[in-house]
C-alpha atoms as one frame of an Amber mdcrd trajectory, in Angstrom:
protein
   0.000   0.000   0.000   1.720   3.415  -1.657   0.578   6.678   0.911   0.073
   9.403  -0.717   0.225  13.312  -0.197  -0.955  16.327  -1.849   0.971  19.349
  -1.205   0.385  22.881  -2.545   3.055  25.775  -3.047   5.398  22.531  -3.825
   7.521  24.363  -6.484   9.835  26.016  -4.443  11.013  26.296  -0.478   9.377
  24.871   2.276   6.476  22.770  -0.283   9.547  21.455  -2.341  11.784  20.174
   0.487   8.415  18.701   1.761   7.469  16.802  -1.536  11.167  15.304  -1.610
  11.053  14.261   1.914   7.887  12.031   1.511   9.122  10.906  -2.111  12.160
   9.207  -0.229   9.664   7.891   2.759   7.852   6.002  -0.189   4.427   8.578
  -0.642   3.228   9.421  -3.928   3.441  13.028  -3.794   0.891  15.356  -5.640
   3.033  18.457  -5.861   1.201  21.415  -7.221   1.998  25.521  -7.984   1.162
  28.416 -10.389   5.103  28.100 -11.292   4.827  25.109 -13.672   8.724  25.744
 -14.397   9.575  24.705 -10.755   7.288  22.018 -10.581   8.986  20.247 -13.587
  12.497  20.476 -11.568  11.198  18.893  -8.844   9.579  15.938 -10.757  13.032
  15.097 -12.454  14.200  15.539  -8.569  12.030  13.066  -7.048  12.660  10.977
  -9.938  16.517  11.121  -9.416  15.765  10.179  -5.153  13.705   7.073  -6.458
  10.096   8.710  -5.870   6.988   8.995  -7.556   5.385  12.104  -8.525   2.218
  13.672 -10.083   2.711  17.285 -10.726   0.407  20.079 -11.764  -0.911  23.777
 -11.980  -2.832  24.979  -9.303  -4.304  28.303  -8.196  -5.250  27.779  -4.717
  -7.592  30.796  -4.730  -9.821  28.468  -7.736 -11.785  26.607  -5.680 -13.195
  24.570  -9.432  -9.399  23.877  -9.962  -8.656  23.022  -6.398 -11.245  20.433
  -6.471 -10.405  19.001  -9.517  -6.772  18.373  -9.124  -7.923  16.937  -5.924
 -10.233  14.246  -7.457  -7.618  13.741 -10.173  -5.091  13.059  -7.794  -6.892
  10.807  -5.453  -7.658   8.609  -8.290  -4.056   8.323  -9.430  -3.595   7.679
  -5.899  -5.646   4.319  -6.451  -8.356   6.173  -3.943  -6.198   7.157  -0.921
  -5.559  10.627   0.543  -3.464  10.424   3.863  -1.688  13.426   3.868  -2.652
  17.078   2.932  -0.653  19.843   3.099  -1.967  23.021   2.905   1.336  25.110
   2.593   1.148  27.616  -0.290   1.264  31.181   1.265   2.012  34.997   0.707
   3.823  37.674   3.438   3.680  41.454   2.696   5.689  43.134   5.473   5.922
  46.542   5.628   3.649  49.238   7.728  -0.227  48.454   7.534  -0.879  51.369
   6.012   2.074  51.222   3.379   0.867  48.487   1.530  -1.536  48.720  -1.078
  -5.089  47.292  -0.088  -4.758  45.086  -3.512  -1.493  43.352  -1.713  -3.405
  42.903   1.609  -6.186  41.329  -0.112  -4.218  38.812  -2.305  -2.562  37.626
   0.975  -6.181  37.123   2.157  -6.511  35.286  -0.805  -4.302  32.721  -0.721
  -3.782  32.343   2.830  -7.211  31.951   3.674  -9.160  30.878   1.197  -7.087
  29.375   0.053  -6.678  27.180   2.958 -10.286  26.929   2.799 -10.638  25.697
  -0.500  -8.080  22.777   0.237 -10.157  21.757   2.944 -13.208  21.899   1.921
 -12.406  19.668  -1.879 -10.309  16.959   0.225 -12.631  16.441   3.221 -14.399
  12.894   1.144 -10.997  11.866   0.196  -9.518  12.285   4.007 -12.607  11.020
   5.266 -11.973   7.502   3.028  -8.367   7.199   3.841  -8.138   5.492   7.480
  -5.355   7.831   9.309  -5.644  10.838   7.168  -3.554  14.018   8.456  -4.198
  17.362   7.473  -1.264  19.801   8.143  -1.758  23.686   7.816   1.146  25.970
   7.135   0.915  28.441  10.216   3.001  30.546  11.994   4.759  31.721  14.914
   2.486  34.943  13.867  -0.382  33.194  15.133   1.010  33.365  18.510   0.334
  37.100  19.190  -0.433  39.922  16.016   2.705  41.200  14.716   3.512  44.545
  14.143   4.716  45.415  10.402   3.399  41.641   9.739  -0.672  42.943  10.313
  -2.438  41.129   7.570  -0.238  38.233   7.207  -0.789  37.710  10.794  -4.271
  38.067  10.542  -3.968  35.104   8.445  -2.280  33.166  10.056  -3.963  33.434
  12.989  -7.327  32.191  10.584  -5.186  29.164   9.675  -4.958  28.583  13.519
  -8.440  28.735  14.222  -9.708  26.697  11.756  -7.082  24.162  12.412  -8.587
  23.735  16.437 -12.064  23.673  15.126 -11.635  21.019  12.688  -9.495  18.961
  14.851 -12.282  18.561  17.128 -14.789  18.220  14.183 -12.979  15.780  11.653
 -11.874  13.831  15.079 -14.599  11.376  14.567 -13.865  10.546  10.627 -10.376
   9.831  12.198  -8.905  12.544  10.782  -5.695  14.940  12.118  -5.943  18.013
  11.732  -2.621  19.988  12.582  -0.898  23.169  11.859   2.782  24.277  12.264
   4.473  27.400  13.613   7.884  28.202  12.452   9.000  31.548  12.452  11.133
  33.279   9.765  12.009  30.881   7.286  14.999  31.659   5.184  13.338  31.382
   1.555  12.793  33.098  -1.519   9.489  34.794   0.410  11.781  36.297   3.163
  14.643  37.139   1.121  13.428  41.082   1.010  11.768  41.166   4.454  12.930
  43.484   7.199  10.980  44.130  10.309  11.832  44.808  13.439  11.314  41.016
  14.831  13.926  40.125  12.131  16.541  42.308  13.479  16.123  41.178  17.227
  15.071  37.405  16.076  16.829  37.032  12.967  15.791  34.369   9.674  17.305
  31.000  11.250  14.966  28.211  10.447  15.296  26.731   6.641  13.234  24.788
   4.132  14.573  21.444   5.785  14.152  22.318   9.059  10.086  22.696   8.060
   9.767  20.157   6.044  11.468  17.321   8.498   8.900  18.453  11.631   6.244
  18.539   8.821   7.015  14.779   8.490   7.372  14.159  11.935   4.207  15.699
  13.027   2.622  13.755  10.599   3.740  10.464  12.595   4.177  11.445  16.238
   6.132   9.819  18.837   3.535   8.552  21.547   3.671  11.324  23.806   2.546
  13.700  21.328   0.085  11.123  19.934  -1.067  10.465  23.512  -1.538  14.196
  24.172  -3.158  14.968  20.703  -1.144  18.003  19.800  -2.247  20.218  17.276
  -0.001  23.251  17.184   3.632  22.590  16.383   5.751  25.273  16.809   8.949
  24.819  15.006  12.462  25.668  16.334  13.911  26.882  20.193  12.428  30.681
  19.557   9.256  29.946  18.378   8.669  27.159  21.471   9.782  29.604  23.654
   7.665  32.283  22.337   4.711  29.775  22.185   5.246  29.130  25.886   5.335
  32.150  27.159   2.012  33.308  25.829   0.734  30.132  27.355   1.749  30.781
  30.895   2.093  34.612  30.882  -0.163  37.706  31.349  -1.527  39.102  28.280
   0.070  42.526  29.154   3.452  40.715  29.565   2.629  38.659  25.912   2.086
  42.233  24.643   5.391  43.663  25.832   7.728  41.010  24.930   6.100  41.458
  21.424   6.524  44.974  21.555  10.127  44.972  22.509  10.819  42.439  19.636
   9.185  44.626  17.075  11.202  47.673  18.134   7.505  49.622  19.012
């Protein structure tokens, strides 16, 4: 029995290191972008690690073409979804009020509906596939709003609600339903940000780094399984900012924030 996994944003960064990592666990890996250029590099790559791949265009914001890449996938799957990934994502930085309300609303866009149209095409196929994981690209930025990071954070912070409500929904088809929180990730979408929480935090966490606790979140060790996480922050910073708005005042939450913004 071959796994499978659809991932979207697979073309480049944290989506491609994903797709290569399950090729070499054995998955079939649906890898799908707008950049069709990328996506043809990374079949001849999963090819070269001894994988199997079906690659293809996809808008995530087209909820038609989201659904049918979805049922064209599960049946080259031979009727099995276990894994989707729901990773394809925008940032803006800059001040609120800087960036053009177009910008803003593309982020909205992709981050959240697109999310929503991911979720809402593979719920029959997850539902069918005993085990099925869902796994939402998140963010540290779901912690507490950042500052210069507004919308994207707003976002994010969607992605983190609807990841807690269908957890406890989907629970009884058998499904996971997780997210992940990394913060800064040193790709192509970072490589022009400057805020203030990248000056005091700096870009540490890579491609890799995501893509191996995407994997391992997928297939917990038993405490983790025991205690049914769903949020997975990823790297020492983003744990430690994770739990410290746990256990903290809000006001103190606020302030660290603050400080790390440079507001």
């Amino acid at each position: 029995m071959t796994k499978s996994v659809f991932i979207t944003g697979a073309a480049t960064g944290i989506g491609r290191a994903t797709a290569l990592l399950f090729a070499q666990r054995g998955y079939l890996v649906g890898a799908y972008d707008i950049d069709e250029a990328g996506l043809q590099v990374l079949r001849s790559d999963i090819a070269a690690v001894g994988g199997r791949s079906v690659v293809g265009h996809l808008d995530v914001t087209d909820a038609d073409e989201v659904a049918q890449r979805l049922g064209e996938f599960h049946e080259a799957a031979g009727g099995r979804l276990d894994v989707l990934v729901n990773n394809a994502g925008l940032l803006n930085a800059g001040r609120f009020e800087d960036i053009p309300l177009t910008v803003h609303h593309r982020e909205i866009e992709v981050n959240v509906k697109g999310v929503v149209n991911g979720l809402h095409a593979a719920f029959p196929f997850l539902k069918s596939t005993p085990g099925a994981v869902v796994v939402n690209l998140a963010s540290a930025s779901a912690i507490y709003g950042q500052a210069e990071l507004a919308n994207y954070s707003a976002t994010k912070f969607f992605v983190r609600a609807i990841t807690e409500a269908l957890n406890l929904e989907w629970g009884r088809y058998g499904i996971r339903v997780i997210d992940m929180w990394p913060l800064y990730v040193n790709t192509a979408m970072t490589r022009d940000v400057k805020t203030g929480t990248t000056d005091s935090l700096g870009i540490r966490l890579t491609a890799q780094d995501i893509a191996e606790n995407i994997v391992a979140a997928v297939d917990p060790a038993l405490p983790r399984k025991v205690l049914q996480q769903v949020h997975f922050p990823v790297g020492v910073q983003a744990k430690a900012l994770a739990a410290g708005a746990r256990f903290s005042p809000a006001w103190l939450t606020r302030l660290v924030n603050k400080r790390l913004a440079g507001h």
